[in-house]
N, C-alpha and C positions, 0 to 999 in steps of 0.2 A: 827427611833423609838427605845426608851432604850430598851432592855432585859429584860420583863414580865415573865420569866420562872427561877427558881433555884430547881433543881429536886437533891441536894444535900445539905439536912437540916435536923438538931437534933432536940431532944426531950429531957425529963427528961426521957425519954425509952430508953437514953444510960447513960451510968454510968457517964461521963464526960459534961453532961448538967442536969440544973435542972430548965429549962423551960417547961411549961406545952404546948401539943400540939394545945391548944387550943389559946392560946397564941401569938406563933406562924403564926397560919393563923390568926390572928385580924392582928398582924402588916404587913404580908405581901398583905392583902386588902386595908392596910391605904398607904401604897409605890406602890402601884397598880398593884399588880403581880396578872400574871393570873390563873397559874400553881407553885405548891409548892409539892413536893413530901418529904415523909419524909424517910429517910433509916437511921432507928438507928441502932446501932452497934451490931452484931452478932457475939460475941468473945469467942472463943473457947479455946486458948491459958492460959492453968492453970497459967500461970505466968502473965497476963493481969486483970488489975483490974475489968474488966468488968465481967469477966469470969462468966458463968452462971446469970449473970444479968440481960440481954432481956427475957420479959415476956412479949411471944405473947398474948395471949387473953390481958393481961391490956392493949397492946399496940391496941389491935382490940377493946377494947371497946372505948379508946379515939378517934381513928382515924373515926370510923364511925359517932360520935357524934359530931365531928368535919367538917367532909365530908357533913353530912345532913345541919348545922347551916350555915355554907359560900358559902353552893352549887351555892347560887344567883351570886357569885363575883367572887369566887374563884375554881376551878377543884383542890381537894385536892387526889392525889395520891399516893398509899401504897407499901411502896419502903424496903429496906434493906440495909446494907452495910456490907459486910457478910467477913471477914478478916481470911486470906491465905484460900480460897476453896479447893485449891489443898490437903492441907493438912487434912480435915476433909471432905471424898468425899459420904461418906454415910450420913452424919448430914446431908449435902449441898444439897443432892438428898431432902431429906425427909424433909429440912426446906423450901423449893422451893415449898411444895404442898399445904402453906399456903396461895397460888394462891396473890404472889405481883404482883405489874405493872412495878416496876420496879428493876432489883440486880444489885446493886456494887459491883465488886469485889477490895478489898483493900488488900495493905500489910502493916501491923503495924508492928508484931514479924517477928525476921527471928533467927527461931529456940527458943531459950530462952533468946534471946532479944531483945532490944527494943530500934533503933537509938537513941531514946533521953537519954538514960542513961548512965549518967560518967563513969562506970567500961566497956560499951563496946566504948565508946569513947576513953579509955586510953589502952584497949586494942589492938585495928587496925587500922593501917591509915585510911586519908580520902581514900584515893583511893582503899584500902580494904574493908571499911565498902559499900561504892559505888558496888562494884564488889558483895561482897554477899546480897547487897539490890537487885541488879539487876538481879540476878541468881534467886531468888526467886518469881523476877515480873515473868521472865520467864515463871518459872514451873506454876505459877497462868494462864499467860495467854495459854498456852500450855493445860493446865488442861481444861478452856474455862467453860461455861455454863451460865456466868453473861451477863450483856449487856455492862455494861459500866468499864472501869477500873480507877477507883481513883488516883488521884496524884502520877502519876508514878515516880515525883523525889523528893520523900515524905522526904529522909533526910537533903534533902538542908531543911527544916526550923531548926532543930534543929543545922547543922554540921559549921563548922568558915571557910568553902571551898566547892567547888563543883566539881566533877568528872565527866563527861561524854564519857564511852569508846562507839567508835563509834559503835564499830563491834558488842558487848552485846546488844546497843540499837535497830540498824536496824534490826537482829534477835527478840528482840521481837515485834517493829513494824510489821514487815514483819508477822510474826503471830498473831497481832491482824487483821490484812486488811485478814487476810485469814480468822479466826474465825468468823470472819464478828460484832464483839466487837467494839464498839465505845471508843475513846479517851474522859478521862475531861479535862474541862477547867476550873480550880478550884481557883479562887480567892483568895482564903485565905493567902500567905505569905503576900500579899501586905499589910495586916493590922497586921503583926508581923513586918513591918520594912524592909520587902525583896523589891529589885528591878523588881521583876518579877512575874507573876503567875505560876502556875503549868501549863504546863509543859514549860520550857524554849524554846527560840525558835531556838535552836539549835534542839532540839528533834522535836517538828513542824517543821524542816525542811524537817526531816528525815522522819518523817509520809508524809507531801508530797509526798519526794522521791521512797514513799514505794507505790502512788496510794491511800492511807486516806485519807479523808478527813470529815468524819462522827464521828462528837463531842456532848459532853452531858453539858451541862455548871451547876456550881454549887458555890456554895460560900463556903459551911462545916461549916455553921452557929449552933453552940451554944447559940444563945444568940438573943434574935427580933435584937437588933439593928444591928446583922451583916448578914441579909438577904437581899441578892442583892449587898453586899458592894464589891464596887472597880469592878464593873461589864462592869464598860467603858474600861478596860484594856480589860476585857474579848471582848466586841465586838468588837475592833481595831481587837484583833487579826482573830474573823471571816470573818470581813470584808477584812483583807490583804491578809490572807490564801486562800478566797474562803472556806471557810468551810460550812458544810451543820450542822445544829443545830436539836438535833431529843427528842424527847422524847420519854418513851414508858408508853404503858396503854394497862392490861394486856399482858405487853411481847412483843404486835407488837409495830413497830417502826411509830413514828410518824414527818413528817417533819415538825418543828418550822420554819425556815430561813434558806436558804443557797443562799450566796451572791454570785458571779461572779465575781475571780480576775479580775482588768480592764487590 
């Protein structure tokens, strides 16, 4: 059975999409998803263009109007993607009581900047800029209170190399499987040109290794047409892994599939 669930999809309620939510769930009933969650971008980081740009209530008036019209077809659930927590722990407490079903936690900035940009590219190696992306996944997951953590090797789409130090990663593996925080499995390089989805499966090895096996699947769709895309890479991999597929509604955890390595 394909993957009917992408509980990691945009709005024009983040600053980098200008699709309407409504939009959104018509395409993902016409590709025959069953669950769509939307977690638009909660950016804090004065240097982020989003910054101050999520506007809950406009975001609560479209999602319920949305929620009521597809109810028939579609379970449309109200999500977040709420970027460095660690770093804004009193917003984070008190944007939480806006009672979502589901929080991402993401790392975009690390400090006052931002992987994809030239002057912190010419400033650190790859294997620098690796080291402090990952010191910062860290403190996000150490920090903990989300369900799920977004593309943890968020700068491989932008970076011309890939670093993976093992000892940084199984430390924070090892504290998501404790935090009891679910792994993504995030499709989106595959449609910028990458060999792989998020997270490599050097890092799924590791999650293994660590006793994980509890994933949230997503695409990080902007756009209808990239809802659900490259989703078969995504199931190979819970199919090989043995991974358990979960959603959550209202906070609890919900199990979609989990397959049985043979």
């Amino acid at each position: 059975m394909p993957l009917n669930v992408d509980i990691h999809v945009h709005s024009n309620h983040s600053v980098d999409s200008k699709t309407p939510l409504n939009e959104m769930c018509r395409v993902a009933v016409q590709k025959g998803f069953k669950y769509i969650c939307f977690t638009d971008h909660f950016d804090m980081n004065p240097h982020d263009d989003g910054y101050n740009f999520y506007n809950y209530e406009k975001y609560l008036s479209d999602f319920n109007r949305a929620r009521e019209q597809y109810a028939a077809d579609l379970t449309v659930l109200k999500g977040i993607e709420f970027g460095e927590p660690h770093r804004y722990p009193q917003l984070f407490e008190t944007t939480l009581k806006n009672g979502y079903d589901f929080v991402l936690g993401g790392v975009h900035w690390l400090g006052k900047n931002w992987v994809g940009e030239k002057a912190f590219q010419e400033k650190y190696s790859i294997q620098e800029m690796y080291e402090i992306h990952y010191k910062e996944i860290l403190a996000a997951v150490q920090f903990g209170g989300f369900d799920s953590l977004a593309h943890i090797d968020f700068p491989k789409r932008y970076l011309p190399g890939q670093y993976e130090p093992i000892a940084e990663l199984n430390a924070i593996l090892k504290e998501l499987v404790k935090q009891n925080i679910a792994l993504e499995l995030n499709s989106s390089p595959v449609r910028r040109g990458l060999s792989e989805i998020f997270p490599s499966k050097t890092i799924l090895d590791l999650y293994i290794k660590n006793n994980g096996r509890k994933i949230t699947v997503g695409s990080d769709a902007h756009f209808p047409d990239h809802i659900g895309a490259d989703f078969d890479r995504v199931q190979e991999h819970i199919r090989d892994y043995g991974l358990k597929n979960v959603i959550y509604i209202n906070r609890k955890e919900t199990v979609i599939n989990g397959e049985e390595k043979a």
